[in-house]
C-alpha positions in Angstrom: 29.9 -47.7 34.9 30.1 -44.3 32.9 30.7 -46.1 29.9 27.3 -48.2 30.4 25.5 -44.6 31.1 26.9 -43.2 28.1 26.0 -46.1 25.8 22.3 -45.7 27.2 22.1 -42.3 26.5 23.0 -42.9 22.8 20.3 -45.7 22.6 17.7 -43.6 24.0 18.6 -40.8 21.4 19.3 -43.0 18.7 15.3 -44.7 19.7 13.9 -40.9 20.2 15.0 -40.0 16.4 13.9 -43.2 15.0 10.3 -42.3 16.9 10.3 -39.3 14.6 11.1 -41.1 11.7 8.4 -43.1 12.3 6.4 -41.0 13.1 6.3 -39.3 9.8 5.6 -42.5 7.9 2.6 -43.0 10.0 1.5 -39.3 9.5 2.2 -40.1 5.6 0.1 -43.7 6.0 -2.6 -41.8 8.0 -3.4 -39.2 5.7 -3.3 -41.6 2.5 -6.4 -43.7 4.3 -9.8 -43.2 3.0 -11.3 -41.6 6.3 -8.1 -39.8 7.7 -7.6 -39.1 11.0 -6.4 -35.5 10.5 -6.0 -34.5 14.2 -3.7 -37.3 14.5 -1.4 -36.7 11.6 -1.0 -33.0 12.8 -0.3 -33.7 15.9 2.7 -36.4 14.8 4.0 -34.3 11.9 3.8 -31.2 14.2 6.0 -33.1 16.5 9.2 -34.3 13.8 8.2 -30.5 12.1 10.6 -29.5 15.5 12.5 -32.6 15.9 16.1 -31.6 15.4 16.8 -35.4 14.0 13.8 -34.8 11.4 13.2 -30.8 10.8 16.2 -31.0 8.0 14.6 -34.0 6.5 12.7 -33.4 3.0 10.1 -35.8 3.6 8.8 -34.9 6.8 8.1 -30.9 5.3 6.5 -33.0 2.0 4.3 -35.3 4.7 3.1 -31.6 6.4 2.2 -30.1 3.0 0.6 -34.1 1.8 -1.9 -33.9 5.2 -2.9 -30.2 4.1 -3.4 -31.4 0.4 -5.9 -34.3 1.4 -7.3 -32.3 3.9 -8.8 -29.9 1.6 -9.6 -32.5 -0.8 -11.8 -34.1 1.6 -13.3 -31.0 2.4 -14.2 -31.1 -1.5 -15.5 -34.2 -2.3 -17.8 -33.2 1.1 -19.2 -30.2 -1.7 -19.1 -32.5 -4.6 -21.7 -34.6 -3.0 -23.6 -31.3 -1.8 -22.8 -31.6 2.2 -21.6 -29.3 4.6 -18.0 -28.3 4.3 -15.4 -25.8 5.8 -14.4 -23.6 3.8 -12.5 -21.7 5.9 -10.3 -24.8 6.3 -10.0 -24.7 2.6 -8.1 -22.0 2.7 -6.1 -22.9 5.6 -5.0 -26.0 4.3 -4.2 -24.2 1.0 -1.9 -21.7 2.2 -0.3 -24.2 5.0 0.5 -26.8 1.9 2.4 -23.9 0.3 4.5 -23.4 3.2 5.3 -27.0 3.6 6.2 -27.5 0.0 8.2 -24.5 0.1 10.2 -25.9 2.6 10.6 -28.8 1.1 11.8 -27.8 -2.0 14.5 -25.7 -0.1 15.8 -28.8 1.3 15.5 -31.2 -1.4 17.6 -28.8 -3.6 21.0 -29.4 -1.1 23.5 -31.3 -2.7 23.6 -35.4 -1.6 26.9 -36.7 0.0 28.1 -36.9 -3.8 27.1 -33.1 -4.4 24.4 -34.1 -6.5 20.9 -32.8 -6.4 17.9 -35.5 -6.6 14.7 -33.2 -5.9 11.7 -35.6 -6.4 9.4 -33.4 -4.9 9.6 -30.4 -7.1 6.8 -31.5 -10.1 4.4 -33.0 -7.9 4.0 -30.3 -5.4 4.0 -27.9 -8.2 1.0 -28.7 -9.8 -0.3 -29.1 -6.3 0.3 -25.6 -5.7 -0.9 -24.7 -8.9 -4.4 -26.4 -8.4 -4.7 -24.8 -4.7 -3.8 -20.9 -6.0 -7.7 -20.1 -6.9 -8.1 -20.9 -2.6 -5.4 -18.5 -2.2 -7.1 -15.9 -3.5 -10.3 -17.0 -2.4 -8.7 -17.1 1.4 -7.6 -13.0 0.9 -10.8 -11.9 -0.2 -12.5 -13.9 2.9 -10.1 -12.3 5.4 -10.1 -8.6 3.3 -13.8 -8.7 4.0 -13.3 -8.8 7.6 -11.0 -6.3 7.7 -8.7 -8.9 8.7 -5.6 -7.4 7.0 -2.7 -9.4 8.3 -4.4 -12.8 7.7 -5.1 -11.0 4.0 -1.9 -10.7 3.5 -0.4 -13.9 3.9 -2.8 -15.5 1.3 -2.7 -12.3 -1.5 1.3 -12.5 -0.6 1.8 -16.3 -1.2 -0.5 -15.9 -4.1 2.6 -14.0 -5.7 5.5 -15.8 -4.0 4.6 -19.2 -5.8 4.5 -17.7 -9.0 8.1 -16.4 -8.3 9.1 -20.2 -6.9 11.3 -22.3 -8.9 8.5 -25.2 -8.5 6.3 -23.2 -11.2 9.4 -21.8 -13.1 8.0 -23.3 -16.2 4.6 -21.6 -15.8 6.0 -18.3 -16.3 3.4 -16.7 -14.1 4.5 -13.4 -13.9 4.0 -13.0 -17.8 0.9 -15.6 -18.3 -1.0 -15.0 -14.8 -2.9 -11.8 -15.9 -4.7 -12.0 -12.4 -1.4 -11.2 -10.5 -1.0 -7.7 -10.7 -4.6 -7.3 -9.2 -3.8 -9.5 -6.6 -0.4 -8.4 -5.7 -2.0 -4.8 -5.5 -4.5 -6.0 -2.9 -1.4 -7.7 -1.0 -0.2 -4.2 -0.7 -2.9 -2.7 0.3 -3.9 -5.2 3.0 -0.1 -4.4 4.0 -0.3 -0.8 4.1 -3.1 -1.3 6.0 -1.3 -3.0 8.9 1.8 -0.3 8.0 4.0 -3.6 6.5 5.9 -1.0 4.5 8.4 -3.6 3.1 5.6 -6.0 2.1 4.1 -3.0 0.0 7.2 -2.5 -1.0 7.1 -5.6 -2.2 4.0 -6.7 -3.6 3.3 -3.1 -5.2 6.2 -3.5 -7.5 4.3 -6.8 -9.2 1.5 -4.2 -9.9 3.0 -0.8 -11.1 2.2 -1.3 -14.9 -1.3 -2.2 -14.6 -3.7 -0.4 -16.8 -6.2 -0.3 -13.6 -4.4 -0.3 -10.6 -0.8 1.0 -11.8 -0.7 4.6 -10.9 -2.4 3.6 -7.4 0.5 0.6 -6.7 3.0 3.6 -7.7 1.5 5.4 -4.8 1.9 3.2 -2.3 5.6 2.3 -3.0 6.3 6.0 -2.6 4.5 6.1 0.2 6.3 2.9 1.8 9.8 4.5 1.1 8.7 7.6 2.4 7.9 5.9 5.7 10.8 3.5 5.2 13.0 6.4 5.4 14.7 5.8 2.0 14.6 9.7 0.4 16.4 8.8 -2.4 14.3 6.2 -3.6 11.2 7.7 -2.3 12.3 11.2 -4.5 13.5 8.3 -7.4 9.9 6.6 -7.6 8.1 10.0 -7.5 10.0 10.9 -10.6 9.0 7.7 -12.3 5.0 7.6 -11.0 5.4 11.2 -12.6 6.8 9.5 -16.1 4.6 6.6 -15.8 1.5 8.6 -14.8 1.7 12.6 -15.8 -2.3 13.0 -15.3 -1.9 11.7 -11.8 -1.3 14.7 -9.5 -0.2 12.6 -6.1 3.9 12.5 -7.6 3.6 15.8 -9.0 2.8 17.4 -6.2 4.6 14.9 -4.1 7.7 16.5 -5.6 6.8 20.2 -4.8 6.1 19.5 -1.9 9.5 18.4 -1.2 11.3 20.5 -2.8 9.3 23.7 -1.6 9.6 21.9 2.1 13.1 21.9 1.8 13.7 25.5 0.2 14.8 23.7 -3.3 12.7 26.8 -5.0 14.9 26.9 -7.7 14.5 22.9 -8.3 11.0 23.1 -7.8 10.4 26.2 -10.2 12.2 24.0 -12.9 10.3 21.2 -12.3 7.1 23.1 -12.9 7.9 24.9 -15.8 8.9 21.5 -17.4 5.7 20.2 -16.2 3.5 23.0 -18.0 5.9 23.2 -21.4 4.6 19.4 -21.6 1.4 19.9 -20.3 -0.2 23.4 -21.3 -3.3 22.4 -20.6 -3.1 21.5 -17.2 -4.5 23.8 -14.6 -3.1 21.5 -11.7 0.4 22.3 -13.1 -0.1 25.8 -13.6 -1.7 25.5 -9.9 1.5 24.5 -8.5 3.6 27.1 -9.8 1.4 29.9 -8.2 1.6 27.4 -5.0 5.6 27.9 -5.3 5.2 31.6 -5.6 2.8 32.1 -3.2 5.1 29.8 -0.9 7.8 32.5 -2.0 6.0 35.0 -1.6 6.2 36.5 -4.1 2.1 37.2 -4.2 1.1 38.9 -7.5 3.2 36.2 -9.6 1.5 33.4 -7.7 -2.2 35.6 -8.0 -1.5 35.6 -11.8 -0.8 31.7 -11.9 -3.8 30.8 -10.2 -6.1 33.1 -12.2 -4.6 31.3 -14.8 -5.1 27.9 -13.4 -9.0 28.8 -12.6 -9.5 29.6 -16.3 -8.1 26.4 -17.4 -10.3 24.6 -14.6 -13.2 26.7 -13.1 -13.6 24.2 -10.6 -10.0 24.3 -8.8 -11.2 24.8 -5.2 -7.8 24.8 -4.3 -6.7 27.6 -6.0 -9.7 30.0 -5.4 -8.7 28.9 -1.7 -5.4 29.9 -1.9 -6.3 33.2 -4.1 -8.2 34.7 -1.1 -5.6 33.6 1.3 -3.1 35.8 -0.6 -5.2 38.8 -0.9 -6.0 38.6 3.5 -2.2 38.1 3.5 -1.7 41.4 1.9 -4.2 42.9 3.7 -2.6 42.5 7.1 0.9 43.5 5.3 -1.0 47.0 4.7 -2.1 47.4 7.9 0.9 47.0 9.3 2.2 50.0 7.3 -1.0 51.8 7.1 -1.9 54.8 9.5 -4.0 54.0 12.3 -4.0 57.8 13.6 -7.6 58.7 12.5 -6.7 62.6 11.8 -4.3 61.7 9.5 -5.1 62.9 5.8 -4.5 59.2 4.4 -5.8 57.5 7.2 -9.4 57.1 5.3 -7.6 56.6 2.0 -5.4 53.3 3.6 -8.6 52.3 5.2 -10.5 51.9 1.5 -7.1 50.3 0.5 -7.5 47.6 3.1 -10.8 46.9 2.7 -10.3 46.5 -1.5 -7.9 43.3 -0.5 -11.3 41.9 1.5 -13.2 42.8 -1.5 -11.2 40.8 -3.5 -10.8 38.2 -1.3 -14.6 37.5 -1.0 -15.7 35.7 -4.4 -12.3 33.7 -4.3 -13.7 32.1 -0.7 -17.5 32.2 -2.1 -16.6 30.3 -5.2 -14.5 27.9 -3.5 -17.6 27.2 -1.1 -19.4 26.9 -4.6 -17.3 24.3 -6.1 -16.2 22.6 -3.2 -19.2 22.7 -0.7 -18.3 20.0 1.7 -14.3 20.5 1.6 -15.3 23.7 4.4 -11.6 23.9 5.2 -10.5 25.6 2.4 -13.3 28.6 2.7 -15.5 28.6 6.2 -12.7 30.9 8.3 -12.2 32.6 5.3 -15.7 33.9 4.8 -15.3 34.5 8.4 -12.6 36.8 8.7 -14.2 38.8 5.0 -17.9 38.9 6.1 -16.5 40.1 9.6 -14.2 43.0 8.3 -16.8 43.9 5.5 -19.4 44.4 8.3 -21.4 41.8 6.2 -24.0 40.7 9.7 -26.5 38.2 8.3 -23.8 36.4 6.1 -21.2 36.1 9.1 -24.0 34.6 11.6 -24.7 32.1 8.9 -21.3 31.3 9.0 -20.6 30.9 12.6 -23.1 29.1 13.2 -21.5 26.7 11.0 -18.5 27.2 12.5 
């Protein structure tokens, strides 16, 4: 009697695989017919998709990927002929064909029984996937315009995977496909903007040597291995945004900032002066060394480096900031040490000392306001603290109130 169960059991999973089987055939025969029933051939290819019997099979991934490849030429013809048409589900079926084909390639490439490899999938869903790439793109801008990063993603993203698939090896994309480096820079920013690190990672890479978009790609791979945790390859691709890009501040001062964060004064001092002997010229460079001695504090080499830098660039707000800061700082350092005992001899001479530092102090913040007008954190409590220790009444309330 068991052996009768037993023999059952086998028929009925021996019928239950051949249902898959045919049901992929029928998805295949469904979506070949003039009017296809779409719905229908999802929901039957959906089914041997998962099917352990059928899921391994070649065909049943190239049947998925054939439903999505008619299903947006339907959607065509329906513009062709000037009707209504989805094309939303353009895209959809553009980006869900990939996938498929993918897949199938991946399993048409194992070796037969005799370890050889018969792939008759690879040309034709090829130029499939080269004639659906435009909707790729087309999907990422639609979603990127909605602020729908993740769903941006996928399409920018598979825009570049296929041109890295051995389906479109002999396309040579990644030399001939001048639109990729734009569109694998939007891929990372749609990542970055869902924090996707690795996928910036990524996708920024295909984009660093772009004349428009290079030094920004360069930026976000930094910024990806920074939050990836990787120091040594976030410190490594500072150092070649820096080669790459020497005008562009953010890996300059990307790299004083470390080092100065992590007391590498020396490195960092090094770094600058190799900067400037390259670069003479720029007052950003010149700003960052006084930024090192200021952060040293050693205040009248770092007040000589960014009068320095303000002559190269008189509009520097960062540096007229940073000037005024230094001279309050050695204000309060003389008070410390001045006399506060009003019948001392020197008490009124210490007391013209320490207002001279709020002298000074005063055009560094009123310029920076000058230059820099709406960036108020680098010179509202500033002007402040000078117009309240100068006695300066009407320029102080103006002030406060904005304050």
């Amino acid at each position: 009697m068991k052996k009768v169960f037993f023999s059952l059991a086998m028929l009925l999973v021996a019928g239950m695989a051949f249902a898959q089987v045919k049901n992929v055939k029928e998805a295949k025969a469904i979506a070949n017919e003039m009017n296809p029933d779409f719905a229908k051939a999802e929901g039957l290819i959906n089914a041997a998709l998962v099917d352990p019997e059928t899921k391994d099979d070649a065909e049943t991934w190239y049947v998925a990927g054939l439903i999505q490849k008619k299903r947006s030429e339907k959607e065509m013809e329906k513009a062709y002929l000037r009707k209504p048409y989805d094309t939303v589900q353009v895209y959809k079926s553009a980006l869900e064909m990939c996938k498929f084909f993918i897949k199938c390639d991946e399993l048409a490439q194992q070796p037969n029984e005799k370890g050889k490899i018969k792939n008759k999938y690879r040309k034709p869903n090829g130029s499939a996937i080269m004639a659906e790439r435009g909707n790729l793109i087309n999907g990422g801008i639609y979603y990127y315009n909605q602020n729908n990063n993740k769903e941006a993603l996928s399409y920018f993203g598979m825009y570049v995977d296929v041109a890295e698939n051995p389906m479109l090896a002999d396309q040579n994309l990644l030399k001939t496909d001048t639109v990729l480096p734009q569109i694998a820079y939007y891929a990372s920013l749609a990542a970055n903007n869902v924090e996707d690190f690795a996928s910036v990672k990524k996708y920024a890479t295909f984009a660093k040597d772009d004349k428009e978009f290079g030094q920004t790609a360069m930026q976000l791979i930094s910024t990806a291995l920074k939050n990836l945790g990787d120091t040594e390859a976030w410190i490594a691709s500072l150092k070649e945004g820096l080669n790459k890009y020497p005008q562009y501040t953010f890996f300059f001062g990307s790299l004083i900032d470390y080092y100065n964060n992590n007391n590498k004064f020396d490195e960092a001092m090094s770094f600058a002066d190799n900067m400037i002997a390259n670069n003479p010229d720029n007052a950003f460079f010149i700003y960052v060394k006084g930024y090192l001695f200021h952060n040293m504090k050693q205040y009248d080499n770092a007040i000589k480096y960014y009068k320095e830098a303000i002559a190269k660039d008189a509009k520097l707000a960062e540096a007229y900031s940073n000037l005024g800061l230094i001279y309050c700082i050695q204000a309060q350092e003389f008070s410390e040490k001045a006399t506060a005992d009003i019948n001392d001899p020197k008490y009124n001479e210490d007391q013209e000392t320490l207002r001279n530092f709020y002298v000074l102090a005063k055009p560094c913040y009123e310029e920076c306001r000058k230059v820099a007008p709406e960036r108020k954190e680098l010179w509202l409590s500033g002007l402040q603290r000078v117009y309240y220790l100068l006695n300066m009444e009407k320029e102080l309330q103006e002030i406060e109130t904005m304050m």
